[in-house]
C-alpha positions as CSV (number, residue, x, y, z in Angstrom):
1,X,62.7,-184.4,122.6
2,X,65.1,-182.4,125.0
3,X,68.7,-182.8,124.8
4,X,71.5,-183.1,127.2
5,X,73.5,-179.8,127.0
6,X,76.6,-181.8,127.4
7,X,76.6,-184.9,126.1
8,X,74.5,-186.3,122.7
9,X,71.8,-188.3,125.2
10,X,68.2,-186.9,124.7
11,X,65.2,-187.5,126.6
12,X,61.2,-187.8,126.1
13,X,60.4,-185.2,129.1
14,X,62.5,-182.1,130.6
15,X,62.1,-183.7,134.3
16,X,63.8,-186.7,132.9
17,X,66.7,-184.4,130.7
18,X,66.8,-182.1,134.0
19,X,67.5,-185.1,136.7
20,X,70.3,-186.4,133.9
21,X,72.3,-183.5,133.6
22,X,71.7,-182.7,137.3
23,X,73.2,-186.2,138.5
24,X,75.6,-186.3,135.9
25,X,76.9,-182.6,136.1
26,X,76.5,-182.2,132.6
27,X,74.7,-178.7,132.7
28,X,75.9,-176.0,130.4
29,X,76.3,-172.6,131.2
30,X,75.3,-171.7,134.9
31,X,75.0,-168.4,136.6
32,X,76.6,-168.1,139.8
33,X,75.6,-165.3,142.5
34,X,78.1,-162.3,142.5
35,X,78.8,-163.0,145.9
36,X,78.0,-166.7,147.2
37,X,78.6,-169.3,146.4
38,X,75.5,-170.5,144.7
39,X,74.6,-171.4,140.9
40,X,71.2,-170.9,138.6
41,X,70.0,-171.9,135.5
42,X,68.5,-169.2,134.2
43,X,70.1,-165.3,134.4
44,X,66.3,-164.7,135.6
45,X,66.8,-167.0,138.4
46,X,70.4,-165.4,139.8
47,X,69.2,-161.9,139.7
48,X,66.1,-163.5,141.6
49,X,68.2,-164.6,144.3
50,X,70.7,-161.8,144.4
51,X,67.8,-159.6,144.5
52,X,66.4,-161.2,147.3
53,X,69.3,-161.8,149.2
54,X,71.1,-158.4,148.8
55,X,73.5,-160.5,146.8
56,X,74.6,-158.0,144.5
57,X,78.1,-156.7,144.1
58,X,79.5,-153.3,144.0
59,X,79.8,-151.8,141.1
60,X,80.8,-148.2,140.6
61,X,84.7,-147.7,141.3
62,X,86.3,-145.1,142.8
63,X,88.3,-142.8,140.1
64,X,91.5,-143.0,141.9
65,X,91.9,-146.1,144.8
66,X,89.7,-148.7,142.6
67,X,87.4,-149.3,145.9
68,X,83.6,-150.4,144.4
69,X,80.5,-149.3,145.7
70,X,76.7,-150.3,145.0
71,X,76.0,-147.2,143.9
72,X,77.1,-143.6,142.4
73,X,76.1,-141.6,145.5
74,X,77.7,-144.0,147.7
75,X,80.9,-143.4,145.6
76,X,80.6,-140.0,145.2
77,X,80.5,-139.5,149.0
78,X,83.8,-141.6,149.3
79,X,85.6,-139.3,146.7
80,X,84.3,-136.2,148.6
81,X,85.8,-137.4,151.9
82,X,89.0,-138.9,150.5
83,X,89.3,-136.5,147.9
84,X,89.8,-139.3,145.4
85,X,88.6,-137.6,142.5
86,X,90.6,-138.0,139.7
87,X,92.1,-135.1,138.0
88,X,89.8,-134.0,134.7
89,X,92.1,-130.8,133.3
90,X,94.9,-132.0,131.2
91,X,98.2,-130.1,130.0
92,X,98.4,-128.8,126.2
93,X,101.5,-130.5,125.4
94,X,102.5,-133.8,128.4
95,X,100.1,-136.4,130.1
96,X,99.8,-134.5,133.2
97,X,96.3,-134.0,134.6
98,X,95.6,-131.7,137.0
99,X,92.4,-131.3,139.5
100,X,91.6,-127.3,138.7
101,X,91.8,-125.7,135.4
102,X,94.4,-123.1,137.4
103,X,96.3,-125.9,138.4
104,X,97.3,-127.1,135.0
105,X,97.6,-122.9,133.8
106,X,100.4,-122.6,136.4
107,X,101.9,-126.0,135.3
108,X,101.7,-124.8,131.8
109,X,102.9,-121.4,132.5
110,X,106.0,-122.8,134.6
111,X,107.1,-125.5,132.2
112,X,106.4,-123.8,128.9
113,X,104.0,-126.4,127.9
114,X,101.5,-124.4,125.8
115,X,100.2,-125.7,122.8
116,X,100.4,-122.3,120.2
117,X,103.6,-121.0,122.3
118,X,105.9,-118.4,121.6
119,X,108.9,-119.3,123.8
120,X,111.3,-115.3,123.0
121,X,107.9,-113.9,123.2
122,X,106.9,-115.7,126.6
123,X,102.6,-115.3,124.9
124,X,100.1,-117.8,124.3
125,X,97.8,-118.1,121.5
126,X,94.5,-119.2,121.2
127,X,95.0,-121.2,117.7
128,X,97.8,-122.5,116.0
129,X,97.1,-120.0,112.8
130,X,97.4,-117.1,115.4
131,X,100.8,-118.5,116.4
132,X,101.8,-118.6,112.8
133,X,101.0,-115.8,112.1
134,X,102.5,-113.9,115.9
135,X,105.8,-116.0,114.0
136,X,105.8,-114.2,110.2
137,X,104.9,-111.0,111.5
138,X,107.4,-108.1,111.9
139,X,108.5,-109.1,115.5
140,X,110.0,-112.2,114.5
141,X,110.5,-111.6,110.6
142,X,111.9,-108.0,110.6
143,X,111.3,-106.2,107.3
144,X,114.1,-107.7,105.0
145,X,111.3,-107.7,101.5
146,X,112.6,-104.6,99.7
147,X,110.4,-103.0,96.9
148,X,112.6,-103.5,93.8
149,X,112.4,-99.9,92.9
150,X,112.2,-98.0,95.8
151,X,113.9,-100.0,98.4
152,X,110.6,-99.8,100.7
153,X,111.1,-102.2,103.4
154,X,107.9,-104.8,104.2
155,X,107.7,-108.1,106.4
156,X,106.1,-109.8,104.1
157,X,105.9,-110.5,100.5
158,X,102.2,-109.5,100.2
159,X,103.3,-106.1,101.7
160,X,105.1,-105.7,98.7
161,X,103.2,-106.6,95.9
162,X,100.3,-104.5,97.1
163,X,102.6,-101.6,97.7
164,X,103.8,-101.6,93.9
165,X,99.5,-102.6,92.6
166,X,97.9,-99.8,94.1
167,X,100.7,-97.4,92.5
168,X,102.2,-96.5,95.7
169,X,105.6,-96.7,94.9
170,X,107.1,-93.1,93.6
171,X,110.3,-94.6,92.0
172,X,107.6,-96.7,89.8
173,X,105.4,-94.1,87.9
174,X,103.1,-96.0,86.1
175,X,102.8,-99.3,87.9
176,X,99.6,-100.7,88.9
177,X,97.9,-103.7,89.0
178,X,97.2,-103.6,85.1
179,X,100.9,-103.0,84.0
180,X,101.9,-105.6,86.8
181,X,100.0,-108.0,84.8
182,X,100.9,-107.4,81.4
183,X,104.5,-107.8,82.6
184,X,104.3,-110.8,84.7
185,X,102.1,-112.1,82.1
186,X,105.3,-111.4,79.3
187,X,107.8,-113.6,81.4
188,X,105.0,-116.0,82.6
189,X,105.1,-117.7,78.7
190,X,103.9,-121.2,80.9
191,X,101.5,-119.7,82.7
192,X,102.8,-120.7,86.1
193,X,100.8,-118.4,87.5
194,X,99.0,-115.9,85.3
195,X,95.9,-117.3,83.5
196,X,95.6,-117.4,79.8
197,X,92.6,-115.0,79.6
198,X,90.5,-115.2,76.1
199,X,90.6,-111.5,76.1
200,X,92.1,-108.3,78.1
201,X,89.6,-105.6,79.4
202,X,91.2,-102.8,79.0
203,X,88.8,-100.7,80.8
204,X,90.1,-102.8,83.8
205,X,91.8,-99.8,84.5
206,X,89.5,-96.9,84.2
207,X,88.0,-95.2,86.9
208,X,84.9,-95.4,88.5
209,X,82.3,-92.7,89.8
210,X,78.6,-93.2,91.2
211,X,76.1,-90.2,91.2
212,X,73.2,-89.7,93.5
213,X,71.1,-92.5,91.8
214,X,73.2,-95.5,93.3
215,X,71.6,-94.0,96.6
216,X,68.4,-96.5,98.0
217,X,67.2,-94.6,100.1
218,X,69.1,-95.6,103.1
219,X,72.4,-96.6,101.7
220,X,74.7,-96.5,98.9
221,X,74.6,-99.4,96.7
222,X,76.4,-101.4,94.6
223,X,74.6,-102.3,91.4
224,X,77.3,-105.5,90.8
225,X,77.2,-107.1,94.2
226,X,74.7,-104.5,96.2
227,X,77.0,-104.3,99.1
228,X,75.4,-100.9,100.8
229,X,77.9,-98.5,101.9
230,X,77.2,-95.4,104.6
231,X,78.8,-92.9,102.4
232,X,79.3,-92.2,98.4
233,X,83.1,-91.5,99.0
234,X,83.1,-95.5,100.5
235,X,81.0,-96.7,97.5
236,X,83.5,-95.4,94.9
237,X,86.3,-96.6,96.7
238,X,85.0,-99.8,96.4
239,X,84.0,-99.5,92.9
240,X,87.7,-98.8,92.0
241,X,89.3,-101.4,94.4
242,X,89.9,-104.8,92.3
243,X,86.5,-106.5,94.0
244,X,84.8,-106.8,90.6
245,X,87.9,-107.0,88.2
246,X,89.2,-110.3,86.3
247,X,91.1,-112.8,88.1
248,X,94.8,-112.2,86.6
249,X,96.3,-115.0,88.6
250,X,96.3,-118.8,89.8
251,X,97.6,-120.9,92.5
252,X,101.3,-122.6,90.9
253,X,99.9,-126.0,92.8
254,X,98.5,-128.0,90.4
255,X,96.1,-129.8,93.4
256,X,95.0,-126.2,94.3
257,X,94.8,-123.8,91.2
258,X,93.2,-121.1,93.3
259,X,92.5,-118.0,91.2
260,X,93.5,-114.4,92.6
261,X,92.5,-111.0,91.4
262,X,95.4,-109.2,92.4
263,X,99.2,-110.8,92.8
264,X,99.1,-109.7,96.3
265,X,96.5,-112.2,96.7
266,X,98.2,-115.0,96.0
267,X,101.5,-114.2,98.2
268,X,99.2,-113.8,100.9
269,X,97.8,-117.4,99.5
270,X,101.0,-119.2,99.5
271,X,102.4,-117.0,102.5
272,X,99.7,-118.9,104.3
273,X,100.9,-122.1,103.4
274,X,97.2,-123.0,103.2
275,X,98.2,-125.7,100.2
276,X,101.5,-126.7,101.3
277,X,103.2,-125.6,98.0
278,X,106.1,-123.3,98.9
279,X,107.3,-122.6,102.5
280,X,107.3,-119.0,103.5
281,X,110.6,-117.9,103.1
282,X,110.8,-119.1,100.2
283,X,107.9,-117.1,99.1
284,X,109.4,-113.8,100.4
285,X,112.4,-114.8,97.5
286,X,110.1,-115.3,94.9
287,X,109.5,-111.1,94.8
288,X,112.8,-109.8,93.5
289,X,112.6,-112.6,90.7
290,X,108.5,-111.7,89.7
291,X,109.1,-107.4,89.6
292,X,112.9,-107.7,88.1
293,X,114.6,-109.6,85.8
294,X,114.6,-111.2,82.7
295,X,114.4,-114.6,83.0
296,X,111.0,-116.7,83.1
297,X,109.0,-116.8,86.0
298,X,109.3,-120.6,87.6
299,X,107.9,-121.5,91.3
């Protein structure tokens, strides 16, 4: 049985359903030529006819006056001769486009409209990190951290804390990164920041010394984490930097709980904002409060 597409009539043979909808207009969906005027059946059956008729329309736009042609070169070759491309090199910061990559610099340059921009500086910056960190540095910041004991001026809170670790302050005999601990650790009674270690290696700070055996033949090497160094003097350097000592401290964010080896560490952490606990000035406060004083230690 064949069915009228339009109406619920059905008939015994397609020539008879065929005439029917044909007399009575009741066909469904037709396909009409993209540019005359006739009407097909089948999609088979209009490309047919446009096919053999040249019937097709253009298709490929021009970028900028909307004008369609048949085919890419055809439009490509208008866009040459018009100069109708349209423009491909955006601005960092507006909509503008721009035709040439030194087309949008000079825009950029002229209105300010850099992405990672230092406006008092008049410089650019490849990432938005690099800009942050052009903005803490000691152009912009000054050096207003003093050490607590020695009045030492640093930009930045990290500058500080490592100052006062590696014993260079000579108003603080004594201090290290050891005694730093067990005195942060005293005021730290919620451990805020230090971690509550099972036990204390004391021999955290004794001095290390390699002899001519840590030597491989090419390089000197570290029996802990076989980093090879090109001299012995660089290998016990490294053996007496805090690489390979206990982590003393944690991130204050309870999401983050980073742990650090050395309270320098984790200023630079949360200098960096990396976990969005504390802004940066904020952190630069936080050293007077840590090295002096008797209250607790609260972030």
């Amino acid at each position: 049985m064949y069915d009228c597409e339009t109406c619920p009539r059905y008939f015994n043979s397609w020539y008879a359903c065929r005439q029917h909808m044909s007399d009575t207009g009741h066909w469904g969906v037709r396909y009409e030529c993209e540019t005359c005027d006739d009407q097909f059946l089948t999609q088979w059956e209009v490309e047919e006819h446009m096919d053999d008729n040249g019937h097709h329309a253009p298709k490929i736009p021009c970028e900028t006056c909307g004008r369609k042609f048949y085919n890419q070169t055809s439009a490509d070759q208008h866009m040459n001769a018009m100069d109708h491309w349209a423009p491909t090199w955006p601005c960092e910061t507006c909509t503008q486009m721009f035709h040439t990559e030194g087309a949008a610099e000079q825009h950029m340059r002229a209105k300010s409209h850099y992405k990672n921009y230092c406006h008092p500086c008049n410089r650019r910056f490849d990432t938005a990190n690099n800009l942050k960190m052009h903005l803490n540095s000691k152009i912009h910041r000054g050096q207003d951290v003093l050490c607590p004991f020695c009045n030492a001026a640093f930009t930045t809170a990290t500058g500080a804390a490592h100052h006062l670790e590696t014993g260079s302050c000579k108003r603080a005999v004594g201090l290290n990164r050891e005694t730093i601990y067990k005195f942060v650790r005293s005021r730290d009674t919620q451990g805020v920041i230090t971690r509550k270690l099972l036990e204390w290696n004391e021999d955290d700070n004794i001095q290390y010394k390699a002899n001519s055996r840590a030597y491989n033949g090419d390089y000197w090497e570290c029996y802990l984490c076989h980093r090879e160094f090109n001299t012995l003097t660089a290998l016990n350097q490294h053996l007496n930097s805090p690489v390979h000592k206990q982590k003393l401290y944690h991130c204050p964010n309870a999401k983050c709980r980073k742990q650090f080896i050395t309270i320098a560490a984790l200023f630079n952490h949360l200098e960096s904002e990396s976990c969005a606990y504390m802004r940066f000035e904020k952190v630069q406060r936080q050293v007077q409060d840590v090295f002096r004083g008797g209250r607790a230690i609260a972030f």
